[in-house]
Structures are given as structure tokens and as C-alpha cells.
C-alpha positions as a Markdown table, in Angstrom:
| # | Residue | x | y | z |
|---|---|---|---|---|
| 1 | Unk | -9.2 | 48.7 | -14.2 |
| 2 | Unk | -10.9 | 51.9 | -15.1 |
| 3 | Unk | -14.8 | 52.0 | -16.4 |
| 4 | Unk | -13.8 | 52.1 | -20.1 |
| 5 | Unk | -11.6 | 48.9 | -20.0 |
| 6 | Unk | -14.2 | 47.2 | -17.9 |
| 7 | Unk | -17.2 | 48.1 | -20.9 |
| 8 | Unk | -14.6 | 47.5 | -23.3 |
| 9 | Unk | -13.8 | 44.2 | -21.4 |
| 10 | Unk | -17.2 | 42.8 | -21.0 |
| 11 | Unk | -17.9 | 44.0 | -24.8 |
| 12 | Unk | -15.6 | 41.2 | -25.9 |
| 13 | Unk | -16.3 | 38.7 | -23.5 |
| 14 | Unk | -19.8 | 38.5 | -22.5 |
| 15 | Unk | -21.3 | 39.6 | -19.2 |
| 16 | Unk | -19.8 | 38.8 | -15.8 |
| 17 | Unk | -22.4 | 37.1 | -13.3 |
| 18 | Unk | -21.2 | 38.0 | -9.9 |
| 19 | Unk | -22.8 | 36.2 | -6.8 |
| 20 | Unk | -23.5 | 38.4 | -3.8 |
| 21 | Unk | -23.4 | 37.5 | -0.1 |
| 22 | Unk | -27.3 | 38.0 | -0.5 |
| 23 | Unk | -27.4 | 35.0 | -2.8 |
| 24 | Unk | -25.8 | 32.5 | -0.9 |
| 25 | Unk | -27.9 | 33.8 | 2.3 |
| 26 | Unk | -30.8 | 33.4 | 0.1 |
| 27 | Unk | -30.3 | 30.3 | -1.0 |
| 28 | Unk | -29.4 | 29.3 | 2.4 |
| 29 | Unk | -33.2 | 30.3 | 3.9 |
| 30 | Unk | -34.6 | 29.0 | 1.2 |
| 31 | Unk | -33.3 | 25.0 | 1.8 |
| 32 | Unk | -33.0 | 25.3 | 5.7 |
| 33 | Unk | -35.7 | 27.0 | 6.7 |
| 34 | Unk | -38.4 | 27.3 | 4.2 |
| 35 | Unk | -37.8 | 23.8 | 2.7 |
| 36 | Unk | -37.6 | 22.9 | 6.4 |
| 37 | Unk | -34.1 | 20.2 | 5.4 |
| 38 | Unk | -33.7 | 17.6 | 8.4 |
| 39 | Unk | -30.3 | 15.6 | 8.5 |
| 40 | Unk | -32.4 | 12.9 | 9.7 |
| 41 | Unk | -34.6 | 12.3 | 6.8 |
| 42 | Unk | -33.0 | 10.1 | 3.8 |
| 43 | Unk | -33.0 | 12.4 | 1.3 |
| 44 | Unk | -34.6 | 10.3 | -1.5 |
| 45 | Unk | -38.3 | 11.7 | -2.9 |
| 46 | Unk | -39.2 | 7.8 | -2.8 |
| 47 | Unk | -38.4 | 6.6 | 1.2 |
| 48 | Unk | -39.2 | 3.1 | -0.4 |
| 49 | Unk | -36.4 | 3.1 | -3.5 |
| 50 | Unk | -32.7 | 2.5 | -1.6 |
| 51 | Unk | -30.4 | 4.9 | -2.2 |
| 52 | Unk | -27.0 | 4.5 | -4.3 |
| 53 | Unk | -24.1 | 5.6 | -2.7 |
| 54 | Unk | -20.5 | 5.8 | -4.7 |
| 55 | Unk | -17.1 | 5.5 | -3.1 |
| 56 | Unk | -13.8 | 5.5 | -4.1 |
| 57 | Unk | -10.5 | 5.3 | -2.0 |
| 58 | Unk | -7.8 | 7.4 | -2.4 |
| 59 | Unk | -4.7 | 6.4 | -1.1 |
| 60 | Unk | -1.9 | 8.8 | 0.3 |
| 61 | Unk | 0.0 | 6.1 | 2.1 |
| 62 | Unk | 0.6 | 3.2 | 4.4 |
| 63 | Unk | 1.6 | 4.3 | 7.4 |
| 64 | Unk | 2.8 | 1.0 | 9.7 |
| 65 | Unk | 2.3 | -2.8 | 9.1 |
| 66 | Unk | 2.3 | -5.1 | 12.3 |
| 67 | Unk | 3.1 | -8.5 | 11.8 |
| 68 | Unk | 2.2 | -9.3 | 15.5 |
| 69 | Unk | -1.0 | -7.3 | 15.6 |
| 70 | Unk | -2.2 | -8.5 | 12.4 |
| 71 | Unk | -2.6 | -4.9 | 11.7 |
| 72 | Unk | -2.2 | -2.6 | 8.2 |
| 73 | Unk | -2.4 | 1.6 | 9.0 |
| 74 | Unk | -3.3 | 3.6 | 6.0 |
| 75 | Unk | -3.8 | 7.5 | 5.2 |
| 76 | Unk | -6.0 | 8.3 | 2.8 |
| 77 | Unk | -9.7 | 9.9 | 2.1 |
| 78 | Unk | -12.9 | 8.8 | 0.5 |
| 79 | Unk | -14.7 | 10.0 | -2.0 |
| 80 | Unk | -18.7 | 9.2 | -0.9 |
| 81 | Unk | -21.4 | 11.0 | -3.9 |
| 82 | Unk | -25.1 | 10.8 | -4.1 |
| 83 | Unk | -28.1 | 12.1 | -5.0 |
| 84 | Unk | -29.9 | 14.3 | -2.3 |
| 85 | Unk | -33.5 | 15.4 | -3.8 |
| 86 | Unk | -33.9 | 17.3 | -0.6 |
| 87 | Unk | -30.5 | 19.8 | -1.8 |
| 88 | Unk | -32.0 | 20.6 | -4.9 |
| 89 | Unk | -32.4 | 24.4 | -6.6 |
| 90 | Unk | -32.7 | 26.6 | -9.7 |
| 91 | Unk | -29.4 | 28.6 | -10.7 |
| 92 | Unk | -31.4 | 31.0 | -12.3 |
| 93 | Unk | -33.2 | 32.3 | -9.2 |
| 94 | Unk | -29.9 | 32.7 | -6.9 |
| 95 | Unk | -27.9 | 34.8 | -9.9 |
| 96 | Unk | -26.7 | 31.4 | -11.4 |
| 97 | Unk | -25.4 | 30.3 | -7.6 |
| 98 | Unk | -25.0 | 26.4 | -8.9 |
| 99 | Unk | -22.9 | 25.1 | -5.8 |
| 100 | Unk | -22.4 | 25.3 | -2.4 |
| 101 | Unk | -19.9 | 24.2 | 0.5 |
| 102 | Unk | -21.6 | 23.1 | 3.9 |
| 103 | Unk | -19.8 | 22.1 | 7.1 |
| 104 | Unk | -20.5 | 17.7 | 6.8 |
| 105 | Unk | -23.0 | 17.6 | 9.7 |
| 106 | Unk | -25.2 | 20.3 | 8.1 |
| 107 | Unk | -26.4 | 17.5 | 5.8 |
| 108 | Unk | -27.7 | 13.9 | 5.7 |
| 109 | Unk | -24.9 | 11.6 | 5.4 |
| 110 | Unk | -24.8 | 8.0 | 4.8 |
| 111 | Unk | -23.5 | 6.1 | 8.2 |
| 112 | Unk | -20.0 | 4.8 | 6.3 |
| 113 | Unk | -17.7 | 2.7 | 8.4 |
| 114 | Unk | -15.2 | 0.4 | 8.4 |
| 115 | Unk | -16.4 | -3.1 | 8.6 |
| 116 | Unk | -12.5 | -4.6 | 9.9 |
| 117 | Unk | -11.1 | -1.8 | 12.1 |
| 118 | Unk | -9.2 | -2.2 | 14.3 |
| 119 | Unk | -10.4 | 0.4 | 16.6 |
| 120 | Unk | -14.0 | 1.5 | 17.5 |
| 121 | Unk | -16.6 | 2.7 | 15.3 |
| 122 | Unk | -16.2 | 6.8 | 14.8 |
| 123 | Unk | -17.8 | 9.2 | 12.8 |
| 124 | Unk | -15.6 | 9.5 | 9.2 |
| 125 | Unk | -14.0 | 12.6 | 8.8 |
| 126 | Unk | -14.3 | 15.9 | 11.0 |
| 127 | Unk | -16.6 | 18.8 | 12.3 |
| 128 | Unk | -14.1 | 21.2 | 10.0 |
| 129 | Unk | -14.8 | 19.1 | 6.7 |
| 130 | Unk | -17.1 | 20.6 | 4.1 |
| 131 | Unk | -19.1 | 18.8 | 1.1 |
| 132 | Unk | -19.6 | 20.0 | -2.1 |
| 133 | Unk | -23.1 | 20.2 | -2.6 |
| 134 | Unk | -24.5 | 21.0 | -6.6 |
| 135 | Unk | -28.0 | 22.5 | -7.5 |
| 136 | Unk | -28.4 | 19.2 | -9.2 |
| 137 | Unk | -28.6 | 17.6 | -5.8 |
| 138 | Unk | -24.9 | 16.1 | -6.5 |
| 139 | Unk | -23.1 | 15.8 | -2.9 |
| 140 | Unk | -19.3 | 15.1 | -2.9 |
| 141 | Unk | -17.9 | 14.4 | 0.9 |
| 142 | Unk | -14.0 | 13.7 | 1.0 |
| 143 | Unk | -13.5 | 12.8 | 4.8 |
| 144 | Unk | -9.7 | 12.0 | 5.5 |
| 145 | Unk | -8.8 | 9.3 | 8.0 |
| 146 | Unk | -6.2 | 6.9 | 9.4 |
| 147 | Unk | -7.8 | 3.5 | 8.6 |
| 148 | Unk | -6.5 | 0.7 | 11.0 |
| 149 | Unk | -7.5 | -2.7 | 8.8 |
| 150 | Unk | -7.0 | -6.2 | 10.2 |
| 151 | Unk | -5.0 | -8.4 | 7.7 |
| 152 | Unk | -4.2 | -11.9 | 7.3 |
| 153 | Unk | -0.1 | -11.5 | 7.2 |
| 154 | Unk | 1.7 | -14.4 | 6.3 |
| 155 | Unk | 5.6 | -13.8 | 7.1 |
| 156 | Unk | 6.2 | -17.2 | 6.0 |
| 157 | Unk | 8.4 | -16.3 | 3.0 |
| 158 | Unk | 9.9 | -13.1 | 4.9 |
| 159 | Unk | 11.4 | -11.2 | 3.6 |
| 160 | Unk | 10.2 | -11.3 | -0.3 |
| 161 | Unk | 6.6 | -12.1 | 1.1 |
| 162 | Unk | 3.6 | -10.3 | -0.6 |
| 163 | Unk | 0.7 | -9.6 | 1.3 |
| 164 | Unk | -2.9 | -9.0 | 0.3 |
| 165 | Unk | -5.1 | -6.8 | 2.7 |
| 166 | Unk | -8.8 | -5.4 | 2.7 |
| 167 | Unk | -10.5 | -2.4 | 3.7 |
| 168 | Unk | -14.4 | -3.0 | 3.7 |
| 169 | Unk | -16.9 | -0.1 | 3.9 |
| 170 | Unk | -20.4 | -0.5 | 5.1 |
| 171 | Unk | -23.5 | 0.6 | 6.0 |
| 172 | Unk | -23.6 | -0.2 | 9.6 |
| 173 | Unk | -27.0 | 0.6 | 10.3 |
| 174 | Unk | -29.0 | 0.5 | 6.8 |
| 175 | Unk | -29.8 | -2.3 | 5.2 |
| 176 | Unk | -29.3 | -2.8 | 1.3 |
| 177 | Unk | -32.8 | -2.1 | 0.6 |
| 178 | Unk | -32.4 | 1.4 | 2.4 |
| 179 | Unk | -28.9 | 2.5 | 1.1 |
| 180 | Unk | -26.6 | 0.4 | -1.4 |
| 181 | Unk | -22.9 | 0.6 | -1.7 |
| 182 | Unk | -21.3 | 1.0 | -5.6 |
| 183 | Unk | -17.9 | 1.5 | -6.5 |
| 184 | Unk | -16.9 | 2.9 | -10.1 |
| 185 | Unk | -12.9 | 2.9 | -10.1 |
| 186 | Unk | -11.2 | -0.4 | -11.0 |
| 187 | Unk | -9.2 | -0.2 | -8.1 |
| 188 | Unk | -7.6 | 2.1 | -5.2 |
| 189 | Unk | -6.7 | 5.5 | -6.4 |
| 190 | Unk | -3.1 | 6.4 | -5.5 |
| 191 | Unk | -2.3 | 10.2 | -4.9 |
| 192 | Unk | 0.1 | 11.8 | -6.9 |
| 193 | Unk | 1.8 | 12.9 | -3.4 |
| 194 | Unk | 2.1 | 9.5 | -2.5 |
| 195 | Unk | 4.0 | 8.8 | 0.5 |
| 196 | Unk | 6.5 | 6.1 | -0.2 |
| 197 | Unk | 7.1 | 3.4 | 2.5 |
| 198 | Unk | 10.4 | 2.3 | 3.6 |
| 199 | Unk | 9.7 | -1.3 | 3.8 |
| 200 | Unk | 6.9 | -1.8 | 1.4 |
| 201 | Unk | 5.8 | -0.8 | -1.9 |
| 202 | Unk | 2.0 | -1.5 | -3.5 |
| 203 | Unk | 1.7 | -3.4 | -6.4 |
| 204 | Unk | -1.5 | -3.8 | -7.4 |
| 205 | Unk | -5.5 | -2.8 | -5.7 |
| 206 | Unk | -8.7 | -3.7 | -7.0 |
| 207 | Unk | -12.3 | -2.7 | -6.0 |
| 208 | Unk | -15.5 | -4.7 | -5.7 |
| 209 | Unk | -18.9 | -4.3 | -4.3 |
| 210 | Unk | -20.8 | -6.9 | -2.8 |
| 211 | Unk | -23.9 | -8.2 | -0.3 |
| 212 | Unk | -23.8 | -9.6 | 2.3 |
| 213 | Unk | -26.9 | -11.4 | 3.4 |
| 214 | Unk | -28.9 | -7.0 | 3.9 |
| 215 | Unk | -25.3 | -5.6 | 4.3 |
| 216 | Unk | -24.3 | -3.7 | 1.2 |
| 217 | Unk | -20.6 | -3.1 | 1.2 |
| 218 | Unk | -17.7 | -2.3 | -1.0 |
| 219 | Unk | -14.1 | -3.9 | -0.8 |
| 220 | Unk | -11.0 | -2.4 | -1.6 |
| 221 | Unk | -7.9 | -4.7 | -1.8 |
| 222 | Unk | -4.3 | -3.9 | -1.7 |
| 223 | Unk | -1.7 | -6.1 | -2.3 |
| 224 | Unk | 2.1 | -5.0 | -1.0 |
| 225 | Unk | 5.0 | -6.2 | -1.2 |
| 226 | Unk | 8.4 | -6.2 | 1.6 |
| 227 | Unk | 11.3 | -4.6 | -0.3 |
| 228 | Unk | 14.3 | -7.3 | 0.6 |
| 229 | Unk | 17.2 | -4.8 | 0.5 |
| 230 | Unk | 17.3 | -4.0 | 4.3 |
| 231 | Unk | 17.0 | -7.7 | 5.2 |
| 232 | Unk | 19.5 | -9.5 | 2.9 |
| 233 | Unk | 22.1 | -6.6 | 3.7 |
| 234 | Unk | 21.8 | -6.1 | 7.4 |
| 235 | Unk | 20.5 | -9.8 | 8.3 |
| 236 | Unk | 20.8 | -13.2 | 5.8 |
| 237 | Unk | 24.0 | -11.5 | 4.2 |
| 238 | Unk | 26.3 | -11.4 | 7.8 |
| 239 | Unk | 24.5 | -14.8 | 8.8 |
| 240 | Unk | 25.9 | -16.0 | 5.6 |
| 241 | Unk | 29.2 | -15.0 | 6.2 |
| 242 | Unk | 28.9 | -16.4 | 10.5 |
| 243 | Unk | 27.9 | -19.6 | 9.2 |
| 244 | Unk | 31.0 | -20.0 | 6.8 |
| 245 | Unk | 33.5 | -18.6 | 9.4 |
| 246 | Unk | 32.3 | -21.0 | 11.1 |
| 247 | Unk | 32.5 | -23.8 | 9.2 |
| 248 | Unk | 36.3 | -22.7 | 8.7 |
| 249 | Unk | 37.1 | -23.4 | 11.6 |
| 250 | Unk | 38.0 | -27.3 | 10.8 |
| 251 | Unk | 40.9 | -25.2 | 9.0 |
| 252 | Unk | 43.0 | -24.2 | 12.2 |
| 253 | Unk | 45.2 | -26.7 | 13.9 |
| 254 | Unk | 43.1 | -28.9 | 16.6 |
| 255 | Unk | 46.7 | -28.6 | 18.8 |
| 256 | Unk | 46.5 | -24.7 | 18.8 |
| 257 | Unk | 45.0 | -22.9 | 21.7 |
| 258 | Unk | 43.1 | -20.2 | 19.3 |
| 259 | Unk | 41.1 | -22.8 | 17.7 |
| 260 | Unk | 38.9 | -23.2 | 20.4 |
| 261 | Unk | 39.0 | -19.2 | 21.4 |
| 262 | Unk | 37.7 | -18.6 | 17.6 |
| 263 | Unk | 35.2 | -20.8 | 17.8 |
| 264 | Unk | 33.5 | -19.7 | 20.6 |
| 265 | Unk | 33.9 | -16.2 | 19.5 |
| 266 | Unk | 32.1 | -16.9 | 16.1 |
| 267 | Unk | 29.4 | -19.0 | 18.0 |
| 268 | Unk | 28.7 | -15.6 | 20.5 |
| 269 | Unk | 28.6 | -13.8 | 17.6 |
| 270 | Unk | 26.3 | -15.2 | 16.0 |
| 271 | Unk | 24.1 | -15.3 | 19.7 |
| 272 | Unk | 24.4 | -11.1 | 19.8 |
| 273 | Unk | 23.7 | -10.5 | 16.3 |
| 274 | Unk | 20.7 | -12.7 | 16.4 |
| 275 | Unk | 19.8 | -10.9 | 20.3 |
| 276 | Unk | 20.0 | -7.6 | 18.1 |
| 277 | Unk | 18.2 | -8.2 | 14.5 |
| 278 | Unk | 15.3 | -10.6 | 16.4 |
| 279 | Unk | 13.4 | -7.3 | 16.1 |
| 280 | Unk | 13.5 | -7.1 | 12.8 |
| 281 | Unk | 12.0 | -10.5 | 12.4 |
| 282 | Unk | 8.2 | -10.9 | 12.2 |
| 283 | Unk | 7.3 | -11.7 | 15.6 |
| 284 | Unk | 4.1 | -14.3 | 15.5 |
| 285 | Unk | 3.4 | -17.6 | 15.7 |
| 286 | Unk | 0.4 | -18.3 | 12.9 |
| 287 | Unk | 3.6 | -19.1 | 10.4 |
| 288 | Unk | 7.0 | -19.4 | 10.9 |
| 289 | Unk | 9.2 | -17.5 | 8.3 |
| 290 | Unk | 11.6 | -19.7 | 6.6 |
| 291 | Unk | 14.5 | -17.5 | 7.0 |
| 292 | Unk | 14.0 | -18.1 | 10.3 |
| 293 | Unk | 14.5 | -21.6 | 9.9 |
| 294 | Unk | 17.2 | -21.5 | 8.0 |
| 295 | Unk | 18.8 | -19.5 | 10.9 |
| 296 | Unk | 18.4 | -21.8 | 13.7 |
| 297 | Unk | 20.0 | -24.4 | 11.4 |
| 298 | Unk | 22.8 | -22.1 | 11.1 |
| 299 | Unk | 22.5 | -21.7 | 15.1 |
| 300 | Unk | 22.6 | -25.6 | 15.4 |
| 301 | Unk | 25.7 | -25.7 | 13.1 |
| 302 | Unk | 27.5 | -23.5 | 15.0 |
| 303 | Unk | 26.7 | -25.1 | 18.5 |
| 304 | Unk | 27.9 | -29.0 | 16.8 |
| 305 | Unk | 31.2 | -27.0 | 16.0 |
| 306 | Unk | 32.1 | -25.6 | 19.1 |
| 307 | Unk | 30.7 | -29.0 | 20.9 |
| 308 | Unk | 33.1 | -30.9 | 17.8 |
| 309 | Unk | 36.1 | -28.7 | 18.7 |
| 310 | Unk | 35.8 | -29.0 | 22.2 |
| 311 | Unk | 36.4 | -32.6 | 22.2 |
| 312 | Unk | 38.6 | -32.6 | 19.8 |
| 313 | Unk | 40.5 | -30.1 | 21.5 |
| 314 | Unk | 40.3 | -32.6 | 24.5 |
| 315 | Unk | 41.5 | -35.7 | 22.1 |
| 316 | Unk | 44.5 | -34.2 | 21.0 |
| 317 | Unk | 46.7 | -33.9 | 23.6 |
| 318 | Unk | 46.3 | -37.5 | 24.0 |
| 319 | Unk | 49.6 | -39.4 | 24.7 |
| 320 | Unk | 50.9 | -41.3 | 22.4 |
| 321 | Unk | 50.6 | -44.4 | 24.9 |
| 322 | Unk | 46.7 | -43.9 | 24.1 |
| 323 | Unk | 45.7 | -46.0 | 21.4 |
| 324 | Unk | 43.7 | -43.9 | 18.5 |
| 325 | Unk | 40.2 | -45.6 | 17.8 |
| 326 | Unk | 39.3 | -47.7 | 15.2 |
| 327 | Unk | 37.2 | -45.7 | 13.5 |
| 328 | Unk | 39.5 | -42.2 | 13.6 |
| 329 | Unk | 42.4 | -44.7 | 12.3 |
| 330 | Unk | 40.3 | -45.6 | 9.4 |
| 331 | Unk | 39.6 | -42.2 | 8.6 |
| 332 | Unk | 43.0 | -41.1 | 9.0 |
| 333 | Unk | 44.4 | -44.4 | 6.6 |
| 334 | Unk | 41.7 | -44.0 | 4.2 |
| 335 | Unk | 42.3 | -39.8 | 3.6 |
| 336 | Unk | 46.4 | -40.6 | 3.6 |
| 337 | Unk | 45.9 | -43.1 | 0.8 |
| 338 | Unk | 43.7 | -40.9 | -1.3 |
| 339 | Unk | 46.3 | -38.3 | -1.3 |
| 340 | Unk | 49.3 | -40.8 | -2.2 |
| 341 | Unk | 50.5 | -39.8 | -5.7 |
| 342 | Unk | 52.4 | -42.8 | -7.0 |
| 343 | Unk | 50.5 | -45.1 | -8.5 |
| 344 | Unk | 53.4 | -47.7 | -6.8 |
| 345 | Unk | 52.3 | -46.9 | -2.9 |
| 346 | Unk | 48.6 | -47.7 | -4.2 |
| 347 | Unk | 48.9 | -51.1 | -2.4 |
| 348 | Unk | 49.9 | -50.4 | 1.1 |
| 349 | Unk | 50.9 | -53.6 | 3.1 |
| 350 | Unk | 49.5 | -53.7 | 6.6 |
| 351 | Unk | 52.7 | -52.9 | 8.4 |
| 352 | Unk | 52.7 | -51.1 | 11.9 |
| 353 | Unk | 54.8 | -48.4 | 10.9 |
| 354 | Unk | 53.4 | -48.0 | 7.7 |
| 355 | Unk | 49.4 | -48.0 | 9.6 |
| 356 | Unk | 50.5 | -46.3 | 12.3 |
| 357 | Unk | 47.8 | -43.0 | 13.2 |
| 358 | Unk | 48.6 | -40.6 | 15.7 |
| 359 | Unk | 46.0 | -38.5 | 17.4 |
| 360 | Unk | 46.9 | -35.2 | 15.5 |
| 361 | Unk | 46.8 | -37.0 | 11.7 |
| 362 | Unk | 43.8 | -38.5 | 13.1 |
| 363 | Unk | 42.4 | -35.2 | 14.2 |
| 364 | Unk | 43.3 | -33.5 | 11.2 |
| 365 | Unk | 41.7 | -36.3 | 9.2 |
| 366 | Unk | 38.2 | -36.0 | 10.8 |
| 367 | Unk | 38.5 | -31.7 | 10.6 |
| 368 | Unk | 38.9 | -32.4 | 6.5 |
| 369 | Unk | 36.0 | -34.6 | 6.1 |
| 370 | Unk | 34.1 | -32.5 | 8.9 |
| 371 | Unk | 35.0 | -29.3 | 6.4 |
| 372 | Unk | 33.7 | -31.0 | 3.8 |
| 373 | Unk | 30.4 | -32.0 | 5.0 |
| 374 | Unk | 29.8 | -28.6 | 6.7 |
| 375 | Unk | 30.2 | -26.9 | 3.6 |
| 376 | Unk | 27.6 | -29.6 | 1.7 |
| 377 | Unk | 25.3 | -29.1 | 4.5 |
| 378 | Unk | 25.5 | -25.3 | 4.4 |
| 379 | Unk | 25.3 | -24.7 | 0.7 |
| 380 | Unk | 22.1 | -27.2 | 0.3 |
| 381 | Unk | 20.6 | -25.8 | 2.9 |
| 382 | Unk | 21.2 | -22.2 | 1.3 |
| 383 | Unk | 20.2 | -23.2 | -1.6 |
| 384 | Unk | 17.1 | -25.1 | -0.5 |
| 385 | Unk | 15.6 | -22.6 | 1.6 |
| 386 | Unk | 15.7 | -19.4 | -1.0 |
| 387 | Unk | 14.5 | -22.2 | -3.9 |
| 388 | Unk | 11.4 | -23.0 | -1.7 |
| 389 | Unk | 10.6 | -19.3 | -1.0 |
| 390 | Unk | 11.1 | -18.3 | -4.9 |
| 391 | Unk | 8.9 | -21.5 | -6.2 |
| 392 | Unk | 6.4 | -21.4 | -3.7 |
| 393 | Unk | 5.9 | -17.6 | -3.3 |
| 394 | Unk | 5.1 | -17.5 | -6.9 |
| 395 | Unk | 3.1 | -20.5 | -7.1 |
């Protein structure tokens, strides 16, 4: 821009104030060496007044949650403010220099850490960080981190469970009458570049501060919740459909080889396709997911059938020199009169041909009732299990 658009520029506009190197240098001298500032000195003009700390979370986004550990990983970064009367200076004498950026261990710092970690107690944030720091005083540090939080996770109603988790800031070495903890947001901030989770999404946060006894601290809380997709498609959905080929098996002939073949194939399976989605169960102890449950049901099921065919399959080839017992016989008479049509058969005299059972009516008697009560048993317990998680995961 040549010298006439620059006056012709600044004619319009007003004046341009340009810091210098020499300011900030100035400025520099003035608070670190003639003012003598000592990172180890609270910087409050009254040492007996505590001093109010501000932080807000800012969430980028959760990173792993371990059911067995009892452990929630998050990414994110504070935002920590206060008041340092130490870091204080007129505009006016530094060319209207109103802010500077200092590396974070250049300047007093509240000692901020996580109360539940999971790991040790580190310094927040890194050597590379810088804090804002206003002539006002204002300080702004933003340290990023990878917060490992303990959390109370209860897989019982895996996998539509919600879970609630803290993250709890403190002091650890001041007292509240030295230094107190304040929040002003309503809850967790989420970043716009928030990195969505594959297994969980956030549905709510809130933020609280509180004391402790001395301790000043400030709680954020996060409640997330599984998304079911992955676990109905690839888990209860072909456990579903095991369980009912299973139950169909009091279809096939009790006289055929295959019947037994089929069964035993279904029952292993179901055994490899539990060996391979076990992982994807939450592994712990403190509650037992009801899914879970409802699968070993499903496993006990299947075991009755293939013990139930086995001895069928045994029963039979039973000659016909072997009487049928008493109680398949009555089974047997009692499904071949429900299924007589004339009303004039109704009344069956007790004749020997006419009560006569063999073992293969009598098997095939016992598979219908068996199908029957299966299928009872499998859609109660279907529909008993997913009831109890909807009622009581919302109650």
C-alpha cells in the first residue's frame, strides 16, 4: 500500500496502534523482574481472603468405557479463570499492550486435580500450553487431558443401560478457605468437533460445586447411554432365532437318524456363538445383565432338548413286545381324541385295538405337547425379560 492510501486510510478510520517487540519486552521486565512475580505466592492482595477459581469442562469425547475396570476415558480440556492482582498493568503505558500469552508454569496456578482418577496425580496440561493473561489480571488456562474417571457401571439392563458418571475437580492441597472451586455453565460443554462414540451417545451433563468438609470441589456429571443396534443384531437377534430352531426340533420324526444330528448341531451352535460374542458381554460380577440370563435359559433349553431327544431317540426303536408306559399311553389317547372330528367317535369304548399306543404315536404325542410348551416357555420368557429391562430401566 503506498504512503498516500495509508494517510488516506488512517484519515477514515482512525489511528492504527501497533505494539512493538519493545512493548511486550517492556512489559515483560516490568512484572518479572521489577515487580519481582513468584509462582509460589497466591496471587491475591489479601493472603487471608480465598481465592475463586472458575472451571468449566469441555468435552471432545469419550474415548473407552470398561465395564470390568469400572473405568470411563474422556478427552477434553478445562477452562480454569481467576483473578491474579500480581499480573496486573496499565495499557496505556505499554502502547495499549492489554494481553499477554505465557508458557503455564511462568505463572501461579491453582493445584487442579482429579479427585477419582484412575491413574496418579499429574500436573494438568503441558510445559507447551500457554495462558491468556489480561491487564485486568484476568487469567484463562485451557489444559487438555485424557481424564480416566472411576464409575459405578451397572450392566444390569445391558444393552439399553444408561449410565451416570462423575468427574470431580479439586484442590488437592488448598483448603476452601485458601482457594474455592465455582462453576458457572449448567452443565458439560460439548465441542462442536465432537467425537462421536460407536457404542455410546451422551444424553444429558450437569455441573455442581460443592464442600467437602475444607475441600472445595466442583462435579461434573455425564450420563450416557449404550446404543442397542450392535447387540440386538449381532447377539439377542441370532440367539432368538437358535432358541426357536431349537425348539423345532420336536417337529422331525423321533424314528429318523437326522433328528438327533440336528439337535446336536443347533445345541453346538449355540456353545460357539456364545464362545465368540462372550466378549461382547459386560464382563463383571457387581450385577449380572439380564440378557445374560435370559441366555443361559436359552442354553438350559437347548441342553433339555438334546438330553429329550436322546432318549427319545433311544425309546423309539422299542419293539413292539415292549409295553408303552402308562403315562406316554395317556398322552398318546388323550392327543388322538382331541383331534377326532366326528362328534360320533367322541365316546371311545375301552377296547384293545381301539386303546392300543405304539411307541412312535406315543413319541409323536409327547414331541407335540413338548413343542407346545417350549414355545410357551420361550415366548414368556422373551417377553418377560425385555418387559423387566423397559419398566425397570425407566423407573
Amino acid at each position: 500500500m503506498k504512503p498516500t492510501q495509508l494517510w488516506i486510510f488512517f484519515s477514515l478510520f482512525g489511528t492504527a496502534i501497533l505494539q512493538s517487540n519493545t512493548d511486550v519486552q517492556s512489559l515483560l521486565t516490568q512484572l518479572f523482574t521489577t515487580n519481582n512475580y513468584n509462582t509460589l505466592i497466591r496471587p491475591s492482595t489479601n493472603q487471608s481472603a480465598p481465592k475463586e477459581i472458575d472451571i468449566s469442562f469441555n468435552l471432545y469425547g469419550i474415548t473407552d468405557v470398561d465395564e470390568i475396570e469400572q473405568k470411563l476415558t474422556t478427552t477434553g480440556w478445562l477452562v480454569i479463570t481467576w483473578k491474579d492482582d500480581l499480573l496486573t498493568w496499565t495499557p496505556a503505558s505499554y502502547n495499549e499492550l492489554d494481553k499477554l500469552y505465557l508458557p503455564q508454569g511462568n505463572v501461579w496456578k491453582p493445584d487442579v486435580s482429579l479427585q477419582n482418577g484412575f491413574s496418579e496425580l499429574e500436573e494438568l496440561g503441558s510445559k507447551f500450553i500457554q495462558v491468556y493473561v489480561h491487564s485486568s489480571g484476568y487469567i484463562m488456562w485451557r489444559p487438555f487431558q485424557v481424564f480416566e474417571t472411576k464409575c459405578d457401571l451397572d450392566s444390569k439392563y445391558f444393552p439399553f443401560d444408561e449410565q451416570k458418571c462423575h468427574l470431580i475437580f479439586v484442590s488437592w492441597s488448598h483448603s476452601s478457605d485458601d482457594i474455592t472451586l465455582t462453576q458457572t455453565s449448567n452443565g458439560i460443554d460439548l465441542s462442536d468437533e465432537l467425537d462421536s462414540h460407536g457404542e455410546w451417545k451422551i444424553t444429558s451433563s450437569s455441573a455442581t460445586s460443592e464442600f467437602e468438609g475444607f475441600i472445595s470441589k466442583v462435579k461434573f456429571t455425564i450420563v450416557i447411554k449404550r446404543k442397542p443396534l450392535y447387540t440386538i443384531m449381532n447377539i439377542i437377534l441370532p440367539i432368538i432365532l437358535l432358541a426357536l430352531l431349537d425348539i423345532f426340533t420336536f417337529k422331525i420324526p423321533a424314528d429318523t437318524g437326522e433328528r438327533l444330528g440336528y439337535t446336536i448341531t443347533v445345541w453346538l451352535s449355540f456353545a460357539v456363538f456364545l464362545t465368540i460374542v462372550s466378549d461382547s458381554l459386560p464382563q463383571t460380577s457387581e450385577s449380572v445383565p439380564i440378557v445374560s440370563v435370559y441366555i443361559i435359559i436359552q442354553l438350559f433349553m437347548g441342553t433339555l432338548v438334546v438330553l429329550i431327544s436322546t432318549v427319545e431317540a433311544g425309546l423309539v426303536t422299542n419293539p413292539e413286545s415292549v409295553p408303552v408306559y402308562d403315562i406316554l399311553k395317556f398322552i398318546a389317547l388323550r392327543l388322538r381324541r382331541n383331534n377326532v372330528k366326528s362328534s360320533e367317535d367322541m365316546v371311545m369304548k375301552i377296547d384293545p385295538e381301539i386303546s392300543e399306543v405304539t411307541w412312535k404315536e406315543a413319541i409323536t404325542a409327547v414331541d407335540t405337547c413338548l413343542f407346545l410348551i417350549c414355545m410357551g416357555i420361550f415366548f414368556i420368557t422373551t417377553l418377560i425379560c425385555f418387559l423387566i429391562i423397559a419398566i425397570l430401566r425407566d423407573s
